[in-house]
N, C-alpha and C positions, 0 to 999 in steps of 0.2 A: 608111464608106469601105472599098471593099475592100483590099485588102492582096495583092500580087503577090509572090511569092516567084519570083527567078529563080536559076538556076543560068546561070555561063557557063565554057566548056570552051575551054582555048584549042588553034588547032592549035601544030603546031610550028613555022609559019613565020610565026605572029605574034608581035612583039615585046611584050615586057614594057610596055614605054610605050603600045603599042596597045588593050593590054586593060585597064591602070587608067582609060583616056582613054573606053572603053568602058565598063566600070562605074558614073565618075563619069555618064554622060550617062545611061547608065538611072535612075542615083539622085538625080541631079537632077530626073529627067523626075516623081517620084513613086513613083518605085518603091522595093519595100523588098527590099534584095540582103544574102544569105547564103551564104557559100560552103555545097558538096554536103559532108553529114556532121556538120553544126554541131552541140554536145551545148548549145546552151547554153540554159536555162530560160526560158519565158516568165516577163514580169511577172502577179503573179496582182492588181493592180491597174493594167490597161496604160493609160494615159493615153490621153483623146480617147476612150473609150469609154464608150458612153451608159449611163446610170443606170435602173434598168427594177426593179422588184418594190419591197415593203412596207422603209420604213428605219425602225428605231423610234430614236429618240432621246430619251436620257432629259439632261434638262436642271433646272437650279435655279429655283424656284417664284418669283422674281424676273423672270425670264423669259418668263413666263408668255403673256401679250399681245402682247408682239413676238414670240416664238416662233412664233403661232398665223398670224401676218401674214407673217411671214418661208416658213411652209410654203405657205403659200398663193402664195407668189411660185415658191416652189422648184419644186413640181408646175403652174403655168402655163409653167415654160422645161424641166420634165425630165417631162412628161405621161404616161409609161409607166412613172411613181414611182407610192408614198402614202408620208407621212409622218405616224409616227404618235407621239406624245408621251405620257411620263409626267414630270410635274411632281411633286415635290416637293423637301426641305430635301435640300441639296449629299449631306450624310453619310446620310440613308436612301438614297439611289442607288446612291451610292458600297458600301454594305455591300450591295445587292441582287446589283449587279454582280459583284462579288468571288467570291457566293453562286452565282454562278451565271444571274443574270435573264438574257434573249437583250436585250441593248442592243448596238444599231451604232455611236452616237455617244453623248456623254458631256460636259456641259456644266455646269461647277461657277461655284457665285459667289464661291471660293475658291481658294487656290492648297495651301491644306494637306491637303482632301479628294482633289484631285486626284493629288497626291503620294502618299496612301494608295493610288490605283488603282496609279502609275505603280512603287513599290515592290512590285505585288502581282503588278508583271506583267499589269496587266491593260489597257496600252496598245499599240496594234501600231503608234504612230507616236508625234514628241515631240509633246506639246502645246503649244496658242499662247496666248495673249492674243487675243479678240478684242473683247473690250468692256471699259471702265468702269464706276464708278459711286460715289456717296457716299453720305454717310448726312444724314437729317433726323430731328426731332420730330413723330412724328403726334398730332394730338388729335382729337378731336368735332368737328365741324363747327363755326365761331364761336367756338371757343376755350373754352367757357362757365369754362375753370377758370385762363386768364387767363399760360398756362406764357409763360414771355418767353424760357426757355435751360435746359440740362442743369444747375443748382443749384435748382430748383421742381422738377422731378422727386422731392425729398429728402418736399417734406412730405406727415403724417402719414395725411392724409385724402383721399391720391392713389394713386388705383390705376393702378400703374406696370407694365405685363407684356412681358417678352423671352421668348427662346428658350433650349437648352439652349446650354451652350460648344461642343457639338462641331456645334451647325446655324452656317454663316459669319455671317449676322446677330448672332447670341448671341454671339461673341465676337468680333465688329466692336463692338459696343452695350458690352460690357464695356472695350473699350481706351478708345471714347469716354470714359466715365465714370470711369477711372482717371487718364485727362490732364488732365482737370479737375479730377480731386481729390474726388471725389463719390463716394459711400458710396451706394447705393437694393436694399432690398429688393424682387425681384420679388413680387406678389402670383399668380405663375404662370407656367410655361414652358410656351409654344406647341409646339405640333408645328415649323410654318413662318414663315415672314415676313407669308404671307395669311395666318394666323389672326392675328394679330397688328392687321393693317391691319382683319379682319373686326370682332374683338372692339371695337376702337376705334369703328370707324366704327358702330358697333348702339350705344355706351354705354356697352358691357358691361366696360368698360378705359378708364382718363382720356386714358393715352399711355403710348406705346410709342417706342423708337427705330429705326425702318427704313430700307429703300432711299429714293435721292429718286423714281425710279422709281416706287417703288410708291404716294408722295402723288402724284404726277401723274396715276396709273391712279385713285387713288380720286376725283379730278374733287372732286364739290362737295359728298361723303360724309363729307368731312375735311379738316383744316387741318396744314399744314404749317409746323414752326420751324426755323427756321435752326442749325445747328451752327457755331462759328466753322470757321475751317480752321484752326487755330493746331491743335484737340483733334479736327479729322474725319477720316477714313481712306476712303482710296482701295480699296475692292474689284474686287479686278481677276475677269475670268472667264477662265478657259481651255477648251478643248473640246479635243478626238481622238477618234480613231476606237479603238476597243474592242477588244482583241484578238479576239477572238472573235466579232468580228461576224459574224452569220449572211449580210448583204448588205454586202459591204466594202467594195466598188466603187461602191455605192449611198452608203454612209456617206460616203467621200471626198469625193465628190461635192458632198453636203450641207454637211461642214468646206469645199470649198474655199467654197461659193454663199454662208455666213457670213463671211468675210473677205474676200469681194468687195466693191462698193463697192453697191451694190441691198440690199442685206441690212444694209451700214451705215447707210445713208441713213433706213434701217425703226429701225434699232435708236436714230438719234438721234434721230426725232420720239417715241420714249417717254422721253427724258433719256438715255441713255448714251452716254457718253462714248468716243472712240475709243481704240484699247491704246496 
C-alpha cells in the first residue's frame, strides 16, 4: 500500500471548522496526514508491512514437527520469507542467544529459560504463551517391561533416563517424581527430550518421562503411560521476538503467524494444547 503523505495550508479566509472537515475527509479517504515539520519517529516495526528475507528461529526440540509444518504454512502466506530453525533443549538456546547467536525469534518449552533471556535483556517485546503441553511415560514399543505408572520406574533392573535440571523436560520429570514421592536414579542425562524419546524408542533406555507430544510423534516406535493429573505439570511455551533480531519485522511477523488460529490448528493435531 502506498502511503500518501499530505501537507495542507490553510488560507486566511478559511475557517478552522473547514479545514479539520477537510483533513478528516482526506484521512478518511485513506490517506495518511502529518502536519509540515513533524519530528516524530517512524515505527522500526510499522504494521501491515510485508515480511520479506531469511527469519531464523530458534525454538524447543519439543517443537520440533510442528515447527517444521507451521514454517511451511508461514512461507506459503509470506512467500518472499525463509524460515529457518535450530532446534534444540530451551537452556542450550537460551545460552547461544545471550552469547550472542543471530536468532529473530525464541521459542522455549519453559517459562524460567525464557525469564533468563528476558532478565538478559535479550527480549525486544513481552513474551506470550502460545502453546501447551503435559507430560507422559515413554517405553519400547509393547511395553515389554510391563511399567503401569511413575512407582515401576523405581526398580532395579530399569534403565530409567532424563535430562539435565536446567533442560525444561529434566525438571518437569523431576517435580513429576517428587509428587509422587518417588526416588529414581537416572542411568544418564540427555542432551534433549529427542534423545530421550530416541534412546527409548532403539531399546537403548526402558523409559523415560517426556512431552505427550513427543509419544504422539513417536507413532508406533513407542508406547505411552499415563501420568495422573493429580502429580502431571502443565508446560507452558513462550515465544518473542529477540532483541537483536537481524530481521525484526520478519520475526514479528512469525510471533504474530504463531498465535494465529492456522498455526494453532497445526500445533493441536501434534497434541498441544492452547495457552
Amino acid at each position: 500500500m502506498t502511503i500518501i503523505g499530505c501537507v495542507l495550508r490553510v488560507r486566511p479566509f478559511v475557517t478552522l471548522a473547514g479545514a479539520l472537515l477537510t483533513i478528516a475527509a482526506l484521512c478518511m479517504a485513506g490517506s495518511s496526514c502529518s502536519s509540515e515539520g513533524s519530528d516524530s519517529a517512524p515505527s522500526t516495526l510499522p504494521s501491515g508491512s510485508a515480511a520479506t528475507g531469511t527469519i531464523t528461529v530458534f525454538a524447543a526440540a519439543s517443537l520440533t514437527s510442528a515447527y517444521i509444518e507451521i514454517g511451511d504454512a508461514f512461507t506459503a502466506e509470506n512467500p518472499e520469507t525463509t524460515v529457518t530453525f535450530n532446534f534444540a533443549s530451551s537452556s542450550d538456546l537460551v545460552n547461544q542467544i545471550i552469547e550472542g547467536a543471530p536468532a529473530d525469534v525464541f521459542a522455549s518449552a519453559d517459562q524460567t529459560n525464557m525469564s533468563k533471556l528476558t532478565t538478559a535483556g535479550g527480549n525486544a517485546e513481552s513474551p506470550t504463551i502460545f502453546a501447551t503441553n503435559s507430560l507422559q511415560i515413554i517405553v519400547e514399543a509393547g511395553n515389554p517391561k510391563k511399567i503401569s505408572g511413575v512407582a515401576d520406574l523405581t526398580g532395579d533392573d530399569l534403565i530409567y533416563i532424563t535430562c539435565a535440571p536446567e533442560v525444561p523436560i529434566g525438571r518437569y520429570a523431576a517435580e513429576v517424581l517428587m509428587s509422587a514421592g518417588v526416588t529414581v536414579t537416572p542411568s544418564s542425562f540427555e542432551e534433549n527430550v529427542k534423545s530421550i524419546v530416541t534412546k527409548v524408542s532403539l531399546g537403548e533406555a526402558d523409559a523415560g518421562i517426556v512431552y505427550t507430544t513427543d509419544v504422539i510423534a513417536a507413532g508406533d516406535q513407542a508406547t505411552g503411560v499415563e501420568i495422573p493429573a493429580d502429580i502431571n505439570v502443565t508446560a507452558t511455551y513462550p515465544i518473542v521476538v529477540t532483541a537483536e533480531a537481524p530481521n525484526a519485522n520478519g520475526a514479528l511477523t512469525f510471533v504474530d503467524f504463531v498465535r494465529g488460529e492456522q498455526a494453532q490448528r497445526i500445533l493441536a493435531t501434534y497434541g498441544f494444547a492452547a495457552p
